[in-house]
C-alpha positions, 0 to 999 in steps of 0.5 A: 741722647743718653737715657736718664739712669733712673735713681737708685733705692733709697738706703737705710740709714739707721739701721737699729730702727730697720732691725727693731721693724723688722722684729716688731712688725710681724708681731702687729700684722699677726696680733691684727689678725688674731683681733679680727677673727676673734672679734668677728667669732664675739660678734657672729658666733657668740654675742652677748646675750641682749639686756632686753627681750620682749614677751607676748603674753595675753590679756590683762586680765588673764593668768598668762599675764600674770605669768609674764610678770612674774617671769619678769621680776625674776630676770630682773634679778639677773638684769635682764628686762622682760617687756610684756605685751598684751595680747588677744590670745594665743594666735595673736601671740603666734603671729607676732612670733612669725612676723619678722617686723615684730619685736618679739622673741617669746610668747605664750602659746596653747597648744593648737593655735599653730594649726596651718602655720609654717612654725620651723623658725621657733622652738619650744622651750618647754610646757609650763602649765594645763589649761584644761577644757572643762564643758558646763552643760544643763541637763545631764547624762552628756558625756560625748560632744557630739551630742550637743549638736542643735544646742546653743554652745558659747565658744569663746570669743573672736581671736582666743585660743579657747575658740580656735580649740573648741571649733576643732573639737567641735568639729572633730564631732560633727559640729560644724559653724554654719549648721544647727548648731548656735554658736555664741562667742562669749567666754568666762564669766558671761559665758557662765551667765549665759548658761545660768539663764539659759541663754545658751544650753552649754559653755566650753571653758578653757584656761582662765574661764575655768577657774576654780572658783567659777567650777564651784559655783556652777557646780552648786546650780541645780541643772548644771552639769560638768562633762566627763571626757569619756573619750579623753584617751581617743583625744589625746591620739587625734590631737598629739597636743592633748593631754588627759588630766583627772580631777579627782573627787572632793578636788574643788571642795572636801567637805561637800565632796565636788565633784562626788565622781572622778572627772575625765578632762582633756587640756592642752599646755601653755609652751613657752615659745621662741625664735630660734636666735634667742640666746642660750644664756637667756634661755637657761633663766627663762627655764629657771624662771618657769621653773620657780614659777610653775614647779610646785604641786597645783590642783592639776599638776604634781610638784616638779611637773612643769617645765616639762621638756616633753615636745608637742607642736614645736620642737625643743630647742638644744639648749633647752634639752641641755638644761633639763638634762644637766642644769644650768653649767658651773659658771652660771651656778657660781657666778653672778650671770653677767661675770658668768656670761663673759667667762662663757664666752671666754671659754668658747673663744679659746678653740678658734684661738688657739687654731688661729695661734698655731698657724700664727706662730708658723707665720711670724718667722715667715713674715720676719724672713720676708722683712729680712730679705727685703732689706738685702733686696733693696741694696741689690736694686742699687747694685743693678742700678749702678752696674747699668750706669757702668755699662752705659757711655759714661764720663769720668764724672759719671763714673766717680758719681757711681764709685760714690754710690758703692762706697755709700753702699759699702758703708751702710753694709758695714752698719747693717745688722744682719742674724746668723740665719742670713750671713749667707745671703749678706756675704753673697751680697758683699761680693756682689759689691766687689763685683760691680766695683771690678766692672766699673774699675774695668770699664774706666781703664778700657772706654 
């Protein structure tokens, strides 16, 4: 029993569509993969900086709160959202930071809270103001902490940054929790109550608790005394996270001279703190935020010194040192941010764009060189067909069914059209026909 001659390839027909495939789909293959790699480099490498980002702050009531809100209204103006949570302190905002489940990009941290914690997954983005530790005490002539050994010390309160530092300090002098000393968590306000009525015989204050307005007024009670950090210098070596500050004479208030003497006062900063996954256009207004914030002359600071890109506990981040030391770049100077933010992405797009256009462009000739090629192969998948049917015991019929064939084959040969750069390959092509016709014409006149 003869086997089935399987079909020939199907033959084009309309040969102007076969051409105008053959030029447009390279174009489609290559454009489809430019889109890709360009969208994964938008999603990956530089995605739009987030419309809303969240801030760790303090209490209510506190001075970081107040700082928060007003970092708040001013990336409002670029249409950014800054949320502000409340917060017990410092550590409370380090933990959120640290904890992945935790929403929050920044926070205000005193220096000294991440004593013991792995901070490698944030960065600073710089120091924005002091929050010095001023010590209240009855009596006078104390200028060591060591020498408040045995006394009553109000500390601050469970969870604030204030307690975490004065332990270290205290501890630092000899003054252990457990020992003779009495340690009272109270800050502020009740703190400085407490010491007025002698319910305690010292109070370290810090940051809020140590308003201007409350140095005064203890200041101006008979038996209280404000601390010189004789030893501010030594403090600064063993904690890198301390600076020495001066409140000079007449400082809280001219008239009566208070202080009468030069004050010697160690204070950690307030940095302001971030994942390292935080946007660099975010970045650049948070910086300016503090900058227009913070950037005028205070009782503790000079016009200008703050932000300050000096590090501490946390290393500062590449686009921060970028902004100290250029600013914000052209774009964003002269643009609104989001028209600015679109034409820095752009411009980070036309590297990788252009190092995907060059192999693009080597690849479309290929591509098209392969379309071509394949239209002649397909005629040559006929031509093998037919010759295998002349070969085979075939009937007179048979054999005009595969005359049939060539002439269908010949005729879409003379439709085809075909660039000079391929001539070779359909005149090569022809022959073949002519070839396989000799072959079939040879076997009809010799069964």
């Amino acid at each position: 029993m003869k086997a089935h001659r399987p079909r020939p390839p199907h033959l084009p027909g309309d040969h102007s569509h076969a051409e105008w495939r053959d030029h447009t789909v390279p174009y489609v293959i290559v454009a489809a993969i430019i889109v890709l790699m360009v969208t994964l480099i938008v999603w990956v490498v530089d995605p739009a900086p987030p419309k809303t980002i969240t801030i760790s702050a303090g209490p209510h009531d506190s001075s970081v709160f107040v700082t928060a809100g007003l970092y708040k209204r001013i990336l409002a103006r670029n249409g950014i959202t800054l949320k502000v949570l409340e917060s017990d302190g410092s550590v409370e905002n380090l933990h959120r930071l640290l904890d992945p489940k935790q929403h929050v990009e920044l926070a205000l941290v005193q220096g000294g809270a991440a004593d013991g914690l792995d901070t490698s997954s944030l960065m600073s983005l710089g120091s924005v103001f002091y929050i010095p530790v001023v010590v209240f005490y009855r009596g006078t002539g104390i200028s060591e902490l060591s020498e408040l050994e045995g006394k009553r010390i109000a500390i601050g309160r469970e969870g604030s940054g204030t307690r975490l530092l004065a332990l270290k300090l205290l501890e630092a002098n000899g003054i252990e929790p457990g020992g003779d000393t009495v340690l009272v968590p109270s800050d502020g306000l009740q703190a400085a109550t407490q010491l007025v009525a002698g319910e305690v015989d010292a109070a370290i204050l810090n940051g809020d608790s140590a308003t201007r307005g409350l140095m005064l007024r203890l200041l101006k009670v008979p038996g209280i005394s404000v601390m010189d950090f004789d030893e501010a210098n030594a403090y600064t070596r063993l904690f890198p996270y301390l600076d020495e500050i001066d409140l000079p004479p007449g400082v809280l208030d001219l008239k009566h001279r208070i202080p009468p003497d030069t004050v010697h006062l160690i204070s950690p900063t307030v940095e302001l703190v971030a994942r390292t996954n935080l946007h660099p256009a975010i970045s650049d207004l948070l910086i300016e935020a503090a900058q227009e914030v913070h950037g005028l002359p205070g009782l503790l600071q000079h016009a200008g010194q703050f932000p300050s890109p000096v590090a501490h506990e946390y290393q500062i981040s590449e686009d921060a040192q970028r902004y100290y030391r250029t600013g914000k770049s052209f774009l964003y100077r002269t643009l609104p941010f989001w028209l600015a933010s679109i034409g820095d992405r752009t411009l980070v797009l036309l590297l990788p764009m252009a190092v995907l256009l060059i192999p693009a462009m080597r690849l479309i000739p290929a591509l098209y060189g392969w379309r071509v090629r394949s239209r002649i192969y397909r005629y040559y998948g006929a031509l093998i067909a037919i010759e295998r049917g002349a070969l085979a015991d075939s009937t007179e019929e048979e054999r005009k069914q595969l005359f049939a064939e060539l002439d269908q084959i010949e005729a879409s040969l003379n439709r085809l059209r075909m660039p000079l750069a391929y001539a070779d390959a359909f005149y090569v092509l022809r022959e073949h026909v002519g070839f396989v016709r000799s072959r079939l014409a040879a076997q009809g006149s010799h069964p």
